[in-house]
mmCIF file of the C-alpha atoms, coordinates in Angstrom:
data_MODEL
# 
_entry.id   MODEL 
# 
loop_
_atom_site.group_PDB 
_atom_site.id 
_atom_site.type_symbol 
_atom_site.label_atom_id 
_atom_site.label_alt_id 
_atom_site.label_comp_id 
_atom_site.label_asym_id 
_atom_site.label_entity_id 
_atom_site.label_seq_id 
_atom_site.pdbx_PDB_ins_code 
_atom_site.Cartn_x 
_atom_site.Cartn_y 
_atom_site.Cartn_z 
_atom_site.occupancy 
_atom_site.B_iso_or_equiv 
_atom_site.pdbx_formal_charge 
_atom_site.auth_seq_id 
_atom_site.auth_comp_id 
_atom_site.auth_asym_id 
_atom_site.auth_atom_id 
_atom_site.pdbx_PDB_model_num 
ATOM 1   C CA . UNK A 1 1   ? -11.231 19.905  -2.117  1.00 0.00 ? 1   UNK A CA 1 
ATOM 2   C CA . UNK A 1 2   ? -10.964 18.686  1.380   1.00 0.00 ? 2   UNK A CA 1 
ATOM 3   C CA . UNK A 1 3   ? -11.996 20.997  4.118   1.00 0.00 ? 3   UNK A CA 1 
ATOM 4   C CA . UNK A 1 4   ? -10.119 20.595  7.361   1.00 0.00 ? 4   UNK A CA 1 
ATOM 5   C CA . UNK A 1 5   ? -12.951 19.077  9.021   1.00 0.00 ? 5   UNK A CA 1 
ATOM 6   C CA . UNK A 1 6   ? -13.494 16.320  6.593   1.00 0.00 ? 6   UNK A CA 1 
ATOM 7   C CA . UNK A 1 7   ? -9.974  15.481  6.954   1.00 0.00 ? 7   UNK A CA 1 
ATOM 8   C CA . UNK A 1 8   ? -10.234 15.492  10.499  1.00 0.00 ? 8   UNK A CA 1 
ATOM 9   C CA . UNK A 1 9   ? -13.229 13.249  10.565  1.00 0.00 ? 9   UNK A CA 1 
ATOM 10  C CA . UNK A 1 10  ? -11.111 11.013  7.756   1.00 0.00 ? 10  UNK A CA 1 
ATOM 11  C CA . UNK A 1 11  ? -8.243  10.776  10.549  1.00 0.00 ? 11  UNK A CA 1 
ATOM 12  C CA . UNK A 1 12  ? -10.011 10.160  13.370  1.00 0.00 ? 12  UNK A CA 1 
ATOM 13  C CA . UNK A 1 13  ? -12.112 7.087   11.457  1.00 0.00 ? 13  UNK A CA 1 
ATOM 14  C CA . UNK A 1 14  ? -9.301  6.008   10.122  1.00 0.00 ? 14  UNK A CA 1 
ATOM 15  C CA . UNK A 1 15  ? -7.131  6.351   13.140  1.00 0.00 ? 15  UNK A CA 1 
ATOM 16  C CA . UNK A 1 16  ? -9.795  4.133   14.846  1.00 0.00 ? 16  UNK A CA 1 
ATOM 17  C CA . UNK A 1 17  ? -9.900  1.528   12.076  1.00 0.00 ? 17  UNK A CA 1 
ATOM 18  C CA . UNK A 1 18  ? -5.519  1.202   11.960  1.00 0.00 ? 18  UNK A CA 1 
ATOM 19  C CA . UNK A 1 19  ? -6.421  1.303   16.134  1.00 0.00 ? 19  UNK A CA 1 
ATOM 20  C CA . UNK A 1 20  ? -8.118  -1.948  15.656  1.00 0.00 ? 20  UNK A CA 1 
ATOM 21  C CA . UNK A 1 21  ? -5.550  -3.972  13.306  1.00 0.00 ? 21  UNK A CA 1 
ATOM 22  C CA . UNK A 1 22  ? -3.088  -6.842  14.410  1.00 0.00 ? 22  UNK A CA 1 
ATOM 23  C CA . UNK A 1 23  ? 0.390   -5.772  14.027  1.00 0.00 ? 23  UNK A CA 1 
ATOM 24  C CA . UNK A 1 24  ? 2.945   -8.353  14.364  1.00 0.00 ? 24  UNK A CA 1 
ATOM 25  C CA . UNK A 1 25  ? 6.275   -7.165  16.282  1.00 0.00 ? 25  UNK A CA 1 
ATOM 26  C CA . UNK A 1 26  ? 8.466   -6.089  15.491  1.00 0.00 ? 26  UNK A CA 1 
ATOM 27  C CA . UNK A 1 27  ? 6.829   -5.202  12.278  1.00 0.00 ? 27  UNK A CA 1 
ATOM 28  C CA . UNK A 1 28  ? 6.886   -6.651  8.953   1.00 0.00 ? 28  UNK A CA 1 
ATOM 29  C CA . UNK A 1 29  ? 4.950   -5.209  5.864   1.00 0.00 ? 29  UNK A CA 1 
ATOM 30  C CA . UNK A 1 30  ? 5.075   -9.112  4.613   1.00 0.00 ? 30  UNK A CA 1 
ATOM 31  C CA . UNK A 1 31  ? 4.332   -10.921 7.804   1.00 0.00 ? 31  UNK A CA 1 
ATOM 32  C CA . UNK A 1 32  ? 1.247   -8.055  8.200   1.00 0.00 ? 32  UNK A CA 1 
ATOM 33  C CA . UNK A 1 33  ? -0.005  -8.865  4.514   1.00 0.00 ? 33  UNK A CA 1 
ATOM 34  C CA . UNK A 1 34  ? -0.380  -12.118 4.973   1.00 0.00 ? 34  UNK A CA 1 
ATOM 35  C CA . UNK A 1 35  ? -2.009  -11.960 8.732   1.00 0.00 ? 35  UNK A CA 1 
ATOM 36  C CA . UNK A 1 36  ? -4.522  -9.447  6.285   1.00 0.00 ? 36  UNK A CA 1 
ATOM 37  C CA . UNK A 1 37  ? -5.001  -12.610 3.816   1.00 0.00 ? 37  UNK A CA 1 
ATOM 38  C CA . UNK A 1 38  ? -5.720  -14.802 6.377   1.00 0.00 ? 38  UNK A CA 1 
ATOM 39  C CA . UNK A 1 39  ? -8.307  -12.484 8.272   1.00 0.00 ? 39  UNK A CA 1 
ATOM 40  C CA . UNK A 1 40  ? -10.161 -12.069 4.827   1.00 0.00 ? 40  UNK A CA 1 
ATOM 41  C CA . UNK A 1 41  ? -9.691  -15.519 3.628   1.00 0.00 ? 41  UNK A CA 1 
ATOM 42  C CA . UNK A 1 42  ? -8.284  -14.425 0.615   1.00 0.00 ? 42  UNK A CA 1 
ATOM 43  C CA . UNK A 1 43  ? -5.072  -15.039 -1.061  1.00 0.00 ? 43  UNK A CA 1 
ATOM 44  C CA . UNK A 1 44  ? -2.665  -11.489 -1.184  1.00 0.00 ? 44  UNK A CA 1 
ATOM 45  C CA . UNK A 1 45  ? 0.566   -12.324 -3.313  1.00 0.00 ? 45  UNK A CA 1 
ATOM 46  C CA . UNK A 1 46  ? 3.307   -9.824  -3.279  1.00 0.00 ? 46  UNK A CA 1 
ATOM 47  C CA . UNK A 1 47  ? 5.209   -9.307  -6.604  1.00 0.00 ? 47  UNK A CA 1 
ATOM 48  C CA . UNK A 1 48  ? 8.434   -7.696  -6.808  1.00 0.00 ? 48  UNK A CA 1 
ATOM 49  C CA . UNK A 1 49  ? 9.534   -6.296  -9.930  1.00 0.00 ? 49  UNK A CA 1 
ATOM 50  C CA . UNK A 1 50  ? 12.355  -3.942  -11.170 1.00 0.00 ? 50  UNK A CA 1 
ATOM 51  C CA . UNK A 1 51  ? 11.186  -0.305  -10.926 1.00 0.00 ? 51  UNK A CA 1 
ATOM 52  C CA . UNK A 1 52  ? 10.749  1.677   -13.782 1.00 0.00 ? 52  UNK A CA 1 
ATOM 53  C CA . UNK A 1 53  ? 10.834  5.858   -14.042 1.00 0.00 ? 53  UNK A CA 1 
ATOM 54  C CA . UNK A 1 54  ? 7.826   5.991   -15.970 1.00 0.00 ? 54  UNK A CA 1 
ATOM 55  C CA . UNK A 1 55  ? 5.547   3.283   -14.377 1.00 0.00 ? 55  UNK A CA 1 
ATOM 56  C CA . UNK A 1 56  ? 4.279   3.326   -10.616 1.00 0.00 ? 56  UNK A CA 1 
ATOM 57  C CA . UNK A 1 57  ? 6.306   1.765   -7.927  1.00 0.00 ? 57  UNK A CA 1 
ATOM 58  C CA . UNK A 1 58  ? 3.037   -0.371  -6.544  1.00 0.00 ? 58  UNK A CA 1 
ATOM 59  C CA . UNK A 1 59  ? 0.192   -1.894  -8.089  1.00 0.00 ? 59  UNK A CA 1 
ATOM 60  C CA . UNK A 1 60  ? -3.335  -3.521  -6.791  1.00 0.00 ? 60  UNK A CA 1 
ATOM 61  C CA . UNK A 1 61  ? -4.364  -6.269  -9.408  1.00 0.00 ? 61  UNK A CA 1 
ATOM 62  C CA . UNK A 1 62  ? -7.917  -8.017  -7.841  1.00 0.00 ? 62  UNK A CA 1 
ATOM 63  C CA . UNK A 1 63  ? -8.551  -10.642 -9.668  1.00 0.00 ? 63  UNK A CA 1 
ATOM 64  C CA . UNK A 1 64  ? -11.171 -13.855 -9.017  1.00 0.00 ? 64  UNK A CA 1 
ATOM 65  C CA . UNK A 1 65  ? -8.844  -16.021 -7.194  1.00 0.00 ? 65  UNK A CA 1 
ATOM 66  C CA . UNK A 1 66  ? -6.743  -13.865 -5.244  1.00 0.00 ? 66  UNK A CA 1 
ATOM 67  C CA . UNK A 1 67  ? -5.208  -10.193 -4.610  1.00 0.00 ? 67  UNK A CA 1 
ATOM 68  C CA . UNK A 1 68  ? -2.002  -8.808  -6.347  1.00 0.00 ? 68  UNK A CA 1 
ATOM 69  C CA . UNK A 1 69  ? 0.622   -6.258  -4.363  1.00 0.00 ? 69  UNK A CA 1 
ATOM 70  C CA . UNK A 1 70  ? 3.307   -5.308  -7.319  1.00 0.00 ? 70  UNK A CA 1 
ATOM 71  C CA . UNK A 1 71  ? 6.260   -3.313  -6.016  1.00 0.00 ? 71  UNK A CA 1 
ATOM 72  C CA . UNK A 1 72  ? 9.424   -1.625  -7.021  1.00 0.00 ? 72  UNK A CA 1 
ATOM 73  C CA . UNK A 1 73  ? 12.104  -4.354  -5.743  1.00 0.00 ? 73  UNK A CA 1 
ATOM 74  C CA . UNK A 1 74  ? 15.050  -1.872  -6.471  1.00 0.00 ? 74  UNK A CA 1 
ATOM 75  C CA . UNK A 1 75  ? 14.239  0.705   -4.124  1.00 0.00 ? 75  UNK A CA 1 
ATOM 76  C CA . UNK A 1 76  ? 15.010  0.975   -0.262  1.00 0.00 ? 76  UNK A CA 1 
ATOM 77  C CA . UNK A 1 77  ? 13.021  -1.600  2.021   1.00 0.00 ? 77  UNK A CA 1 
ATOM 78  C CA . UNK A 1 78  ? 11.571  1.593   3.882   1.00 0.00 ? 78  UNK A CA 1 
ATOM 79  C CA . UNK A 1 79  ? 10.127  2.686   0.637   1.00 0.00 ? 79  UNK A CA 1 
ATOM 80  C CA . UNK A 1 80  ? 9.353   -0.815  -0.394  1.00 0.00 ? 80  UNK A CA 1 
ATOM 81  C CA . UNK A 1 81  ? 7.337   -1.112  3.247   1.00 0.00 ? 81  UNK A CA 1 
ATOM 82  C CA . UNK A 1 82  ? 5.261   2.041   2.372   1.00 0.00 ? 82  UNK A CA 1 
ATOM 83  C CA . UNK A 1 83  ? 4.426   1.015   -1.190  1.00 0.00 ? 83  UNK A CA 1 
ATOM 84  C CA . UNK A 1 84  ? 3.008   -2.616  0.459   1.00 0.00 ? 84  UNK A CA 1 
ATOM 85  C CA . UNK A 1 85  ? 1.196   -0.777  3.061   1.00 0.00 ? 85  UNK A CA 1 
ATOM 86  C CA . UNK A 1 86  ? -0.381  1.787   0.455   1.00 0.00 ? 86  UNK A CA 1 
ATOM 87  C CA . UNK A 1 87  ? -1.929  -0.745  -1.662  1.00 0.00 ? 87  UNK A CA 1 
ATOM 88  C CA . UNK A 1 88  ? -3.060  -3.022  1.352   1.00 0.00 ? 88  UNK A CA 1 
ATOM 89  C CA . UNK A 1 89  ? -4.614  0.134   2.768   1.00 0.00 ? 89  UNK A CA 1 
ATOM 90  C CA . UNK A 1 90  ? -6.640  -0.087  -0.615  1.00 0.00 ? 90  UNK A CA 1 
ATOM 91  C CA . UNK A 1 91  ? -7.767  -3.278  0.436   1.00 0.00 ? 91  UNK A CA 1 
ATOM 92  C CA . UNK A 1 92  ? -7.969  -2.150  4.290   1.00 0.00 ? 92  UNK A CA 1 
ATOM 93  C CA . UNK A 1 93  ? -10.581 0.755   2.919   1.00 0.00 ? 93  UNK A CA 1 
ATOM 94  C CA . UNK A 1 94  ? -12.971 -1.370  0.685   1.00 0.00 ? 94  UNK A CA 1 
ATOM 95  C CA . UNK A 1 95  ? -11.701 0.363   -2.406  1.00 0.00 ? 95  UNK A CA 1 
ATOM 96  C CA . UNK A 1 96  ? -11.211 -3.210  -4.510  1.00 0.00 ? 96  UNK A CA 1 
ATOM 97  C CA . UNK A 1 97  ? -15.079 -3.472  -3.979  1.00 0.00 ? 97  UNK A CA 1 
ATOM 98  C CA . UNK A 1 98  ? -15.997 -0.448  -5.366  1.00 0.00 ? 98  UNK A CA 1 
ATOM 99  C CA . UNK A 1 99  ? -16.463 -1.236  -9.106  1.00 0.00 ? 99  UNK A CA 1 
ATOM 100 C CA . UNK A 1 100 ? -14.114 0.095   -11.378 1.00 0.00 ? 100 UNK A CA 1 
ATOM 101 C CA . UNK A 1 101 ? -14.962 3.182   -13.513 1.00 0.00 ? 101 UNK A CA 1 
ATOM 102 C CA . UNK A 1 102 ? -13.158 4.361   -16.519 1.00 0.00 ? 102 UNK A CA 1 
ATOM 103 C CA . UNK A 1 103 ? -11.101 7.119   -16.227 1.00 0.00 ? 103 UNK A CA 1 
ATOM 104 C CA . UNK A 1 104 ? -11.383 9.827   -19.248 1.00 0.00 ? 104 UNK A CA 1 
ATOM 105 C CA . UNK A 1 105 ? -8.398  9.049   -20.380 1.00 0.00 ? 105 UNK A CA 1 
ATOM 106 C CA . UNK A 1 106 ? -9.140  4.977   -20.677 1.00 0.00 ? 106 UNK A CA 1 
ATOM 107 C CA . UNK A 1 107 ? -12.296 6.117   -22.513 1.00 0.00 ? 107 UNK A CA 1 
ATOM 108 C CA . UNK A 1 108 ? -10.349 8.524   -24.980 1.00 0.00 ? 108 UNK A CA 1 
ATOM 109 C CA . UNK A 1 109 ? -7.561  5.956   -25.651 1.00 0.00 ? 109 UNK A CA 1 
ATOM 110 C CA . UNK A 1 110 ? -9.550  3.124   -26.043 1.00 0.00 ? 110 UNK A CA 1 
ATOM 111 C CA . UNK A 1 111 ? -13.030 4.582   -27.734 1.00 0.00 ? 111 UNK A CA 1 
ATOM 112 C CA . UNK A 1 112 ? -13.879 1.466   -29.665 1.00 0.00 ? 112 UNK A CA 1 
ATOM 113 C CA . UNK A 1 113 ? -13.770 -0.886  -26.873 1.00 0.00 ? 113 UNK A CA 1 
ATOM 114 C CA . UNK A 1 114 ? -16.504 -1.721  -24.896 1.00 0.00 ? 114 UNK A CA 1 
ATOM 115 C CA . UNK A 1 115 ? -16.833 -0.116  -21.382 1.00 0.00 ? 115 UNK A CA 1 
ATOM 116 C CA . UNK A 1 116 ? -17.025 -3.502  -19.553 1.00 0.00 ? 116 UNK A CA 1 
ATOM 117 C CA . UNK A 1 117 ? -13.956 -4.783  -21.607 1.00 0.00 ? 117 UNK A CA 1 
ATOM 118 C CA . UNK A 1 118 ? -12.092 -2.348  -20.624 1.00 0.00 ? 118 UNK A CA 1 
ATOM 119 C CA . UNK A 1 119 ? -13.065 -2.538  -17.030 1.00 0.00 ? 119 UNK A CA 1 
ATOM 120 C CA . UNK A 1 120 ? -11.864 -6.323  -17.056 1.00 0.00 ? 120 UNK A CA 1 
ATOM 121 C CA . UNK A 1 121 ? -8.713  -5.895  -18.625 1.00 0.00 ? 121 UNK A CA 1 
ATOM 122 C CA . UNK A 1 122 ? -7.752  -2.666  -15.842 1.00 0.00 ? 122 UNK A CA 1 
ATOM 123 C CA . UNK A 1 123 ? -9.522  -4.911  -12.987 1.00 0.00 ? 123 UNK A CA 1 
ATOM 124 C CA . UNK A 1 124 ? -9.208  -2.279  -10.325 1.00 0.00 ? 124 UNK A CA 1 
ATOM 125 C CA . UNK A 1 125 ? -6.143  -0.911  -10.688 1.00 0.00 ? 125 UNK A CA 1 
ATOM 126 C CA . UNK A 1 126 ? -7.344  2.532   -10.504 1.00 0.00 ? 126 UNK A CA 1 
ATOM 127 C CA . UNK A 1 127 ? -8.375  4.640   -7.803  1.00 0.00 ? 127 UNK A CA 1 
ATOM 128 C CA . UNK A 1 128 ? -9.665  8.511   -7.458  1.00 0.00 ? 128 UNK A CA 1 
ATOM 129 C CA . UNK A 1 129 ? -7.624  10.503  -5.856  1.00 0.00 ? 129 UNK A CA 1 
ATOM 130 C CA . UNK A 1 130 ? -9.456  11.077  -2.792  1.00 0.00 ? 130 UNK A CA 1 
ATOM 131 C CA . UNK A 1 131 ? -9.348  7.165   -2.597  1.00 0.00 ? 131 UNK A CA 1 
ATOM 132 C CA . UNK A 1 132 ? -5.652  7.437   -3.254  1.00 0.00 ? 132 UNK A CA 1 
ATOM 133 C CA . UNK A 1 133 ? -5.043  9.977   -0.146  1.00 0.00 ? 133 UNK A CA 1 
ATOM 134 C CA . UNK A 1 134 ? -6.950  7.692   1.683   1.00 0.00 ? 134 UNK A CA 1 
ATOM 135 C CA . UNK A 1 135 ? -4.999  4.664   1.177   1.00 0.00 ? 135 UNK A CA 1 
ATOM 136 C CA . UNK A 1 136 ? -2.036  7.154   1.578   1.00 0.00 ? 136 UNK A CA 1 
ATOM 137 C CA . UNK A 1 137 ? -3.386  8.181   4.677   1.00 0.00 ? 137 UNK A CA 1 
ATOM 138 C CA . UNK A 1 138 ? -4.096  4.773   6.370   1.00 0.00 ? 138 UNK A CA 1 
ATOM 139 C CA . UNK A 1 139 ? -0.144  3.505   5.301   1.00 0.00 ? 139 UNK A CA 1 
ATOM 140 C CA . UNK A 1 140 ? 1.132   6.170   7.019   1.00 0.00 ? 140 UNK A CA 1 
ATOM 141 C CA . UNK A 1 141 ? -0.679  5.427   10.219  1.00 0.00 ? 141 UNK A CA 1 
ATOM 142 C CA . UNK A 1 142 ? -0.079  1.955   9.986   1.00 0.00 ? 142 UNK A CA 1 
ATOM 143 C CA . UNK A 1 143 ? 3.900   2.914   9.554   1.00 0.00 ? 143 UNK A CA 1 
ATOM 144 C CA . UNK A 1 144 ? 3.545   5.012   12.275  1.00 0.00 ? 144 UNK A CA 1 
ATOM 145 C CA . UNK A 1 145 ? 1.656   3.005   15.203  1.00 0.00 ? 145 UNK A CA 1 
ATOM 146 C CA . UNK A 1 146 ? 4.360   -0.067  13.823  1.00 0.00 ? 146 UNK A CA 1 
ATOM 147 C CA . UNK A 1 147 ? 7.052   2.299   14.713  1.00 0.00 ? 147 UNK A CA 1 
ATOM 148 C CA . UNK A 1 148 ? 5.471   3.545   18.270  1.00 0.00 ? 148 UNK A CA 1 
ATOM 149 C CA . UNK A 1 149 ? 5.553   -0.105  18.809  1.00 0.00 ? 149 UNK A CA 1 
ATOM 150 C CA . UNK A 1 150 ? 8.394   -1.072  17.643  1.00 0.00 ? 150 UNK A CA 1 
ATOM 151 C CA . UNK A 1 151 ? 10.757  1.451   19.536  1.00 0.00 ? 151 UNK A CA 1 
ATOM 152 C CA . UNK A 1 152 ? 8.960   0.245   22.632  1.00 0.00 ? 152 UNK A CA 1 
ATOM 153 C CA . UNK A 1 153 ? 10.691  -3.214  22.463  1.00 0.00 ? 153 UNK A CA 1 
ATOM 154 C CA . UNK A 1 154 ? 14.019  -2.219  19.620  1.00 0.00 ? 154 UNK A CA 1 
ATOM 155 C CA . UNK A 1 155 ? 15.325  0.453   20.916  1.00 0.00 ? 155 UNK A CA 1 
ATOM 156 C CA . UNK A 1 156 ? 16.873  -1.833  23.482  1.00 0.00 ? 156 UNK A CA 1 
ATOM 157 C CA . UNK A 1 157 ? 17.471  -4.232  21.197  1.00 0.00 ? 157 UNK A CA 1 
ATOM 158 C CA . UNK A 1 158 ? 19.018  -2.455  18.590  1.00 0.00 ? 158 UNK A CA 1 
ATOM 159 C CA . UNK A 1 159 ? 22.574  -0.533  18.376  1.00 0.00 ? 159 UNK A CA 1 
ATOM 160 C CA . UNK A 1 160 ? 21.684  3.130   17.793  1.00 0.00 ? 160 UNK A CA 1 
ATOM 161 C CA . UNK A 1 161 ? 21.668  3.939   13.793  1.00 0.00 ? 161 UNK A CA 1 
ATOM 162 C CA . UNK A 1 162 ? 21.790  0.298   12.325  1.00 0.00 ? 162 UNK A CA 1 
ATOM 163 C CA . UNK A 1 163 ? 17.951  0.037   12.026  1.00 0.00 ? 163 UNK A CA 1 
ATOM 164 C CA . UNK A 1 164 ? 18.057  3.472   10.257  1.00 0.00 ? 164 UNK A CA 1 
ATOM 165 C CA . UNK A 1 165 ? 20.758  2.507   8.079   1.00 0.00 ? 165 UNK A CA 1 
ATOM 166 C CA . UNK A 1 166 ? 19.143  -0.599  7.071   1.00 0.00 ? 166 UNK A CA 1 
ATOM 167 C CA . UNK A 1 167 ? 15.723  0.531   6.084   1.00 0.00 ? 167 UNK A CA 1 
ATOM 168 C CA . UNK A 1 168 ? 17.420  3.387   3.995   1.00 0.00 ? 168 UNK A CA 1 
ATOM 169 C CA . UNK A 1 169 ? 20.357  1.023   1.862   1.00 0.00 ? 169 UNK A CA 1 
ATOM 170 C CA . UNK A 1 170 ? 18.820  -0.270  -0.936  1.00 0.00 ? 170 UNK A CA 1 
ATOM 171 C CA . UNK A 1 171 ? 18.757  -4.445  -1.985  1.00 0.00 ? 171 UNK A CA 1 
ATOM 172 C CA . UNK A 1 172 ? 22.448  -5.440  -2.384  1.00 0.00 ? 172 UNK A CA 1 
ATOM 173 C CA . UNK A 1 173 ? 24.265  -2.976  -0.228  1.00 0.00 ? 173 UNK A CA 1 
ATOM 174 C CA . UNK A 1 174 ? 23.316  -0.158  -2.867  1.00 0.00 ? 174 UNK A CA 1 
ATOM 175 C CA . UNK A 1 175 ? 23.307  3.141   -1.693  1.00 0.00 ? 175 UNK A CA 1 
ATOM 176 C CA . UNK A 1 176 ? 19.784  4.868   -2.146  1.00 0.00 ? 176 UNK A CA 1 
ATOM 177 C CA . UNK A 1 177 ? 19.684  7.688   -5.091  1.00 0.00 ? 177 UNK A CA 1 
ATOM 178 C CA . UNK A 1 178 ? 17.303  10.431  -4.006  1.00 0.00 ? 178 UNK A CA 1 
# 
C-alpha cells in the first residue's frame, strides 16, 4: 500500500520530470510521441486496432528495433489521447528497461515452458501495479499541463463547447457509449 507521503514524494518527482518535457501546442498525443522517439532515438509506432471488451484498450510491445503503442481506435479521441499517454509514460518512467518478470499466472498457464521463453514471447508487456499507477499518474499530468497550456492560447481560438464536443464523439461522428 501507498502511504500518503510516498505518493506525495511520487507526485512531486514526477511533477518535476512532466515539468521538464516538450509539449507541442496545441497538443497532440501523436505529434508528442514522436518528439519522444526522436529525443530517445528510437522508433515509437502507434497501432490502432478495433477495441475489444475483454482485451486492454493499450498495449507497450518493446521489441529490438523499435517501440509499439497499440490502442483502441473505436473509442473517443480523449480516451484514445490518455491510452497513448499511459503507455508512453511507461516509456517516460524507465519501466521497458526493467526486465520482464513472470507474473504467477504466466507461470501457472504456461508451466512447461521455459522462463526466458516466456519472457520473449510477452516482451514487456506487463507491468506491476505500482508501475501501472505510475504510468497512470504521469498521463494524467501530462494531460493536464497540455490542457493548462492549451486553454492559454484556444480558448480564444476556439468557439465555446466544440473542443469538448470533439474530444468526446467517437471516430465517424459516433456518439460515445459510456
Amino acid at each position: 500500500m501507498w502511504t500518503d507521503r510516498r505518493r506525495g514524494a511520487l507526485t512531486k518527482r514526477h511533477r518535476r520530470r512532466v515539468q521538464a518535457l516538450s509539449l507541442p501546442r496545441p497538443f497532440d498525443a501523436a505529434v508528442f510521441i514522436a518528439a519522444l522517439a526522436a529525443e530517445r532515438g528510437r522508433p515509437i509506432d502507434l497501432v490502432p486496432v478495433a477495441g475489444r471488451t475483454d482485451t486492454p484498450c493499450g498495449l507497450l510491445v518493446t521489441t529490438d528495433r523499435a517501440d509499439c503503442i497499440v490502442y483502441a481506435a473505436d473509442t473517443t479521441a480523449l480516451h484514445q489521447q490518455h491510452i497513448l499517454l499511459h503507455e508512453a509514460a511507461h516509456l517516460i518512467c524507465g519501466h521497458h528497461e526493467a526486465p520482464p518478470s513472470l507474473s504467477p499466472a504466466a507461470r501457472v498457464l504456461l508451466p512447461n515452458l521455459p522462463p526466458s521463453l516466456v519472457e520473449r514471447v510477452l516482451g514487456r508487456t506487463v507491468y506491476t501495479e505500482p508501475q501501472e499507477r505510475e504510468a497512470e499518474l504521469v498521463a494524467s499530468l501530462i494531460r493536464c499541463r497540455a490542457a493548462r497550456e492549451d486553454s492559454l492560447t484556444a480558448a480564444s481560438e476556439v468557439p465555446d463547447g466544440s473542443r469538448l464536443a470533439t474530444l468526446l464523439t467517437a471516430p465517424h461522428g459516433r456518439a460515445a457509449s459510456g
